[in-house]
Structure formats: structure tokens, C-alpha cells
C-alpha positions as CSV (number, residue, x, y, z in Angstrom):
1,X,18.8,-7.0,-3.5
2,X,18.3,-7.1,0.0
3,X,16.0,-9.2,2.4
4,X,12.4,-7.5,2.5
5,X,11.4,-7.1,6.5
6,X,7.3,-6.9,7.0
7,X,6.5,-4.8,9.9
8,X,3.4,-4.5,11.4
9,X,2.3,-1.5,14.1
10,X,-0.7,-1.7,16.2
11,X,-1.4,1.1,18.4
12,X,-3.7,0.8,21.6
13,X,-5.4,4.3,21.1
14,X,-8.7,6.3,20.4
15,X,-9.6,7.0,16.8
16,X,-8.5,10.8,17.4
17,X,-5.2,10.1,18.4
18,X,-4.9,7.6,15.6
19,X,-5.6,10.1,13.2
20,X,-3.2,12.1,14.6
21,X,-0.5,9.5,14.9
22,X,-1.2,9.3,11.1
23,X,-1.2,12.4,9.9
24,X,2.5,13.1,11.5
25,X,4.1,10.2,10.2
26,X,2.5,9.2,6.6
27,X,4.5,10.6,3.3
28,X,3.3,13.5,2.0
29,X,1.4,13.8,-1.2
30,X,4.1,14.5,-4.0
31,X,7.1,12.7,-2.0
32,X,9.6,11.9,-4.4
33,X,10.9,8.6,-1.8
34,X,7.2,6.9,-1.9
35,X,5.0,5.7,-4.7
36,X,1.9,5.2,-2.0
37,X,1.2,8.5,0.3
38,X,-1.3,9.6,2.9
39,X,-2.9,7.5,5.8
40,X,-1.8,4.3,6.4
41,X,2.3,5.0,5.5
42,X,5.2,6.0,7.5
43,X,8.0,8.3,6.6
44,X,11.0,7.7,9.0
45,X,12.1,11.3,8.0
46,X,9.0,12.2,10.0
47,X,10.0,10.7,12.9
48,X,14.1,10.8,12.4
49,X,14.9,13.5,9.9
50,X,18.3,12.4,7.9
51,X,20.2,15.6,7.5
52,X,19.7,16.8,3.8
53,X,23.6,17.1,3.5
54,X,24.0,12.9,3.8
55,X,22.2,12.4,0.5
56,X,25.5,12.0,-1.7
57,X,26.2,8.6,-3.4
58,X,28.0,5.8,-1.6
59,X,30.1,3.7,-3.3
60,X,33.6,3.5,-4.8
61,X,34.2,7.3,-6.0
62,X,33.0,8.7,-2.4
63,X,35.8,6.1,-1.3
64,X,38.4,8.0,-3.7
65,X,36.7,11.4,-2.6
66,X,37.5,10.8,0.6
67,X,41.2,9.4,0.3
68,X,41.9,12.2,-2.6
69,X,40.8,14.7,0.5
70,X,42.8,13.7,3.1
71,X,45.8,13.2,0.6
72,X,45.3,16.5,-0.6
73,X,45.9,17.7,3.4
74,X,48.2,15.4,4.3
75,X,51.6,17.5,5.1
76,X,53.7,14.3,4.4
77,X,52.5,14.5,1.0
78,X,54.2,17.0,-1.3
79,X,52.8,16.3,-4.7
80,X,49.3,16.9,-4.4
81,X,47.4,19.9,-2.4
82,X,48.2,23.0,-1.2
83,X,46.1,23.6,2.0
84,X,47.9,20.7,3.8
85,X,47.4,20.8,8.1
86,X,49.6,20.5,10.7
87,X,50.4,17.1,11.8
88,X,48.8,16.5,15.1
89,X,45.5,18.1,13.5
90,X,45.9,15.9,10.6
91,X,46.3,12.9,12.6
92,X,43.6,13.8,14.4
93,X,41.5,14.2,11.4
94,X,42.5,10.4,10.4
95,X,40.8,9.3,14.0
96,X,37.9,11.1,13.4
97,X,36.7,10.1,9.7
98,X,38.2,6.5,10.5
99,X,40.5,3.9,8.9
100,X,37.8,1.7,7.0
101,X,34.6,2.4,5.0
102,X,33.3,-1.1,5.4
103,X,36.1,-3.3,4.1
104,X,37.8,-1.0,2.3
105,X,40.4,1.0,3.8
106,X,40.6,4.6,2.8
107,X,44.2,5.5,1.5
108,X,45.6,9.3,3.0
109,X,48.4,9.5,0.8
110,X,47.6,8.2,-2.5
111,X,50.7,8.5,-5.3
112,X,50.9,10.3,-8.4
113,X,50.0,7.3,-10.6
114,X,46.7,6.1,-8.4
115,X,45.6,9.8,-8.4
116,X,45.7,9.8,-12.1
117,X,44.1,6.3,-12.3
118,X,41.1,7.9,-10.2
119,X,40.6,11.2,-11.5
120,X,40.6,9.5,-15.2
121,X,36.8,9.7,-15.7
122,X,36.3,12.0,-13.2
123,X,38.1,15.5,-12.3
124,X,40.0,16.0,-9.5
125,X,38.3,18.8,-8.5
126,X,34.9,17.2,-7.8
127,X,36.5,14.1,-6.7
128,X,37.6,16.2,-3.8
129,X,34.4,18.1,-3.3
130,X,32.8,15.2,-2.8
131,X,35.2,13.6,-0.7
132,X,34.7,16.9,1.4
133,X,31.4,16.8,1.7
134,X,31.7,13.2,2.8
135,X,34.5,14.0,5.4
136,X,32.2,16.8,6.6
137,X,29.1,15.2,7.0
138,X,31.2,12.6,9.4
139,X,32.5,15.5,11.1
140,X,28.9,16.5,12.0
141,X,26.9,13.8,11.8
142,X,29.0,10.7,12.7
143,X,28.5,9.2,8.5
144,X,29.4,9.9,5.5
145,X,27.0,9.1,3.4
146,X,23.2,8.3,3.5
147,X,24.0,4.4,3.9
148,X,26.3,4.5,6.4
149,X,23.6,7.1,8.4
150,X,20.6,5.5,7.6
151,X,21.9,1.8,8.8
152,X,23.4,2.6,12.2
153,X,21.3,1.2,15.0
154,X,20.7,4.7,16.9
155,X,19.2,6.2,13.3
156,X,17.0,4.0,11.3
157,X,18.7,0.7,11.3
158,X,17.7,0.2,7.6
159,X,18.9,0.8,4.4
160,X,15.8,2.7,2.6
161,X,12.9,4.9,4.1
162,X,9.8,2.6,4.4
163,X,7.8,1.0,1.1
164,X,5.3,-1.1,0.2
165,X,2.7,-0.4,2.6
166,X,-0.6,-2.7,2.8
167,X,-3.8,-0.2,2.2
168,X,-4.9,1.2,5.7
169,X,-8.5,-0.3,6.6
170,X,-9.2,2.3,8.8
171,X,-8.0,0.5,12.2
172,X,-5.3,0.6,14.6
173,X,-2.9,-1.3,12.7
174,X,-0.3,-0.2,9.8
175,X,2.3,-2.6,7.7
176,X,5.1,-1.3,6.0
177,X,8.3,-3.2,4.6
178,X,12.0,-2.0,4.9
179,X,15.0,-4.0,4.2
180,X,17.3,-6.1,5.9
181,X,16.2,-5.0,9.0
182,X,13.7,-3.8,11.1
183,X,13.5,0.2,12.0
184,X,13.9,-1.0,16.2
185,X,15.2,3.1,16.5
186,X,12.3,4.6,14.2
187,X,9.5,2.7,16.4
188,X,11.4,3.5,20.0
189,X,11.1,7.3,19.0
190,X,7.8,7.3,17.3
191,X,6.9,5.9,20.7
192,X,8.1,9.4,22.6
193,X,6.0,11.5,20.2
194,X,3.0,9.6,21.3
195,X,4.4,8.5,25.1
196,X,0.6,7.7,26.2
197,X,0.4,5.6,23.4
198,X,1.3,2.1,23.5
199,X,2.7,0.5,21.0
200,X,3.5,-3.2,19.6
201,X,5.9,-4.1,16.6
202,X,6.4,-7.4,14.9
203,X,8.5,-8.1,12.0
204,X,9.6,-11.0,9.8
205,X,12.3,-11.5,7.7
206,X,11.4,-12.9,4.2
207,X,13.8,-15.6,5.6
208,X,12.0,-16.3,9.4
209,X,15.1,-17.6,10.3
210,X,17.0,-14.0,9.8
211,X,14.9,-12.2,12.5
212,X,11.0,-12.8,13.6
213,X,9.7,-10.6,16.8
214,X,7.4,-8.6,18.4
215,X,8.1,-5.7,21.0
216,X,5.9,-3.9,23.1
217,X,6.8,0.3,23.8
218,X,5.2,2.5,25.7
219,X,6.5,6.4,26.5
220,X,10.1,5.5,24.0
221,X,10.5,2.6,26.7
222,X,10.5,-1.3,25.8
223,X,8.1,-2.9,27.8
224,X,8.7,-6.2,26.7
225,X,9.9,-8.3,23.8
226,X,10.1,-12.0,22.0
227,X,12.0,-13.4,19.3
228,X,11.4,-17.0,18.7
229,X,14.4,-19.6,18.6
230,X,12.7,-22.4,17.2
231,X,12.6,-23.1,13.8
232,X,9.2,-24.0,13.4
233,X,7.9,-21.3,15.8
234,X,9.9,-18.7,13.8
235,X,7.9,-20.0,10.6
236,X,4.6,-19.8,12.2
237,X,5.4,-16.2,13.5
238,X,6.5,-15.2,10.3
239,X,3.4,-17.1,8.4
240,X,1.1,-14.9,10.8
241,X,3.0,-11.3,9.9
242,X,3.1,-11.7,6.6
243,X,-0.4,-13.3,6.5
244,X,-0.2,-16.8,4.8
245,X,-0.8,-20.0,5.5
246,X,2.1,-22.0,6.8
247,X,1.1,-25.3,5.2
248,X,0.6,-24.3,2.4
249,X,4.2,-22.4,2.3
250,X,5.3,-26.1,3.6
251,X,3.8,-27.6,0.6
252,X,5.7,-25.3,-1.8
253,X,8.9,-26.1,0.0
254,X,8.2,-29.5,-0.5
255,X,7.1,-29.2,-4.5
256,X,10.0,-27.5,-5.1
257,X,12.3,-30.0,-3.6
């Protein structure tokens, strides 16, 4: 499970161009990604659309898509493939797509015996369908998969869309959580839709000491920003974003040890 990130907008505006702001950005009623829609929520793919192609599972058997593919193009490999390239393109290929998904190394010339180890539950055929698909979205979109797009820090710098959103009271101010981290490339762009608007963004970790801030945007520029090194200034930041009382938190802490 990852760390749950509270992030909380306020937006110096008039109550029309809050609406507005609103309107563009919650989740739509029926959204199959949100459980809360409407006023008061934020869909990222309303601000940073990921391309529909991305949304194919990431894990191991993308991993073995992807190395069954470029086995099966490799020209130094003669037992599997037909369509094989020529070298330098091949090579090429290798650069582009990259060595490593995460820690795990992709393998461009797999043997007999480990492509009949991973095409035993699943056929070899849509092994490398889905390794092309994964190959392709790189090719176009600099990712593979919907993970590796969605947490790059020029995209959306978090794993999921938004969730959990506190209800909307009508005001200036929206909460949302995401996790691991907070959406610093979401905010910067929302800020260019609405340029005249300014905007500030704090979050807090569920651990304070994993990341607690606040920055200020105005027209997709930072104005300013603050991220507190002390420990016990982190915890008050935090205790104020996520709206508790930091003595009592210290009295759990304390109960519990």
C-alpha cells in the first residue's frame, strides 16, 4: 500500500470563476476511476489526459512482453521470430525502449527454454502483443505502461488519479489525496488553464517527515514555495493539512509506546 498524500487547493478567485474552475476539473458523473463525482473533486485526466493506449497492466508479464518482442526482432536470434530488423535499427530500438524496467533488466534474446518457461500459462502470441503495445506506447509516449507514465515528474507524479476527496463546502478550497506523492505537474498546469488565477498547494505525507509544503502558482509559474526541515515544524504543518490536533497525535505516539 502506498503513503496517502493530503492535498489541499485554495484558489484566490470570484465565485464564477470557481465554478468554472470546478466544473473543468471534477470527475464526471458515471466515472469508472472515482467513487465521489461532481464539485469539489479533481480528475488529473482533465487537466493531463493519459493517452488511452497506456492503460495495459504493469508488472512481470509486460516485462516478458517486452523481452519476448525484442527477441522476436532481434537478427542475432535465429530460433524465435520471423520479422527480425536490421542491426543498427535494432540497436537503436534497444536505446530507445531502454535497458531496465525499474530493477529489472529486460532480456533481448531470451533462449528456447526461458521462452517456454514464459509462454507456459500464457501464449506466445499475446505475450508479444502485449509486449508490442508496451514497446509502442514508449515509442510515442516516453512509457510503457500507465505506472511508469502516470509517475514521471513532467505527467502526474503519482501513482493513481486523485481519491478521497473531503465534501466541497461551497468555498475556495478543495482536498483530495493521491499517493506517494504530491501531483506538483497536475497543479503547475491547472494553473495555465486558469493563468489569472492564483493558486496555493499544500500537502502532507501521512508520514510529515516524507514530504510537508505549500506552493504558491500563479499563470503555470511558481511564485514561491516552503517545505519545512524541522521535525516538529513538519508535524505541526502536517497536523494543520490534515486537520488534527497535534497533541493529541503526540499523546497517541506516546500511548502506543
Amino acid at each position: 500500500m502506498p503513503n496517502h498524500v493530503m492535498n489541499r487547493l485554495e484558489f484566490d478567485c470570484s465565485k464564477e470563476q470557481m465554478d468554472e474552475i470546478l466544473a473543468a476539473i471534477c470527475y464526471d458523473e458515471g466515472s469508472d476511476e472515482a467513487e465521489v463525482t461532481g464539485p469539489g473533486t479533481i480528475d488529473f485526466n482533465k487537466i493531463t489526459p493519459m493517452p488511452p493506449s497506456l492503460n495495459i497492466e504493469s508488472g512481470s508479464r509486460t516485462i516478458d512482453g517486452i523481452s519476448l518482442y525484442l527477441t522476436s526482432r532481434n537478427p542475432d536470434v535465429h530460433h524465435f521470430g520471423e520479422k527480425k530488423m536490421e542491426l543498427e535499427e535494432f540497436h537503436a530500438l534497444l536505446v530507445m525502449v531502454g535497458k531496465t524496467y525499474g530493477f529489472i533488466s529486460f532480456n533481448p534474446s531470451m533462449s528456447q527454454e526461458e521462452i517456454a518457461n514464459r509462454t507456459k500459462y500464457t501464449s506466445a502470441d499475446e505475450l508479444l502483443e502485449l509486449g508490442k503495445a508496451a514497446v509502442d506506447n514508449k515509442r510515442l509516449y516516453g512509457a510503457t505502461t500507465w505506472y511508469e507514465w502516470r509517475t514521471r515528474p513532467d505527467t502526474w507524479n503519482a501513482k493513481w488519479n486523485s481519491y478521497y476527496p473531503e465534501d466541497y463546502n461551497g468555498g475556495n478550497e478543495i482536498a483530495f489525496q493521491t499517493a506517494w506523492s504530491p501531483p506538483h505537474p497536475i497543479i503547475r498546469k491547472l494553473s495555465e488553464m486558469f493563468p489569472e488565477v492564483k493558486i496555493q498547494h499544500r500537502w502532507a505525507n501521512e508520514d510529515p517527515t516524507m514530504g510537508t509544503g505549500y506552493s504558491v502558482y500563479l499563470g503555470g509559474e511558481e511564485l514561491e514555495s516552503y517545505a519545512p526541515v524541522a521535525e516538529k515544524d513538519m508535524l505541526a504543518m502536517s497536523a494543520d493539512i490534515w486537520g488534527y490536533d497535534p497533541e493529541e497525535s503526540e499523546d497517541m505516539d506516546l500511548e502506543q509506546d
